[in-house]
N, C-alpha and C positions, 0 to 999 in steps of 0.2 A: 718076736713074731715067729709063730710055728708053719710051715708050709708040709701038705703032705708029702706024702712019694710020690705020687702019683704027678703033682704040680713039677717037682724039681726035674722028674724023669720027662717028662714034655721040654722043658726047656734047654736040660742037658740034648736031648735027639736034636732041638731046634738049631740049634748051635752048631752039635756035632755034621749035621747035613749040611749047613752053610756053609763051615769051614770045608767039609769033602767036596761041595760044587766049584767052590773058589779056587780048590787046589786042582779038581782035572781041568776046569776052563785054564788056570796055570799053566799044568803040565801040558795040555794039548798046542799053546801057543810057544813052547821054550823049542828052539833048534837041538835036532839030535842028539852035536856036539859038544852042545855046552849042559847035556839034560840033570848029569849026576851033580855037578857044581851048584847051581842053581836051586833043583830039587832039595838039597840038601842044606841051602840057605832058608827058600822059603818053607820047609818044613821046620826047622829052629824056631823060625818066627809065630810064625801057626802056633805052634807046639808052646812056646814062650808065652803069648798072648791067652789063648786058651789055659794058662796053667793061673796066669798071675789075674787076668779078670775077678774072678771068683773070689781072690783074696782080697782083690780092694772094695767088691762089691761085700765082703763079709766085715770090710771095718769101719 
């Protein structure tokens, strides 16, 4: 199956925005003190999940 650029660049932005919404709704609700710790967990995960999707949708 061929998909243009055009298709993949749409769905990569769609993605990309969903994950950015999810993470300031994230970050705005995380307390001060605990921001770095947290941020830095749900950013792993984010970042993990967005890496490996793609790979299992490509097998």
């Amino acid at each position: 199956m061929h998909f243009s650029f055009t298709y993949i660049f749409l769905i990569a932005f769609s993605l990309a925005t969903d994950a950015f919404a999810v993470s300031i709704a994230s970050g705005i609700s995380i307390p001060k003190k605990e921001l770095f710790k947290k941020a830095l967990i749900i950013s792993i995960f984010f970042g993990g999940f967005q890496a490996i999707m793609p790979v299992i949708g490509f097998l």
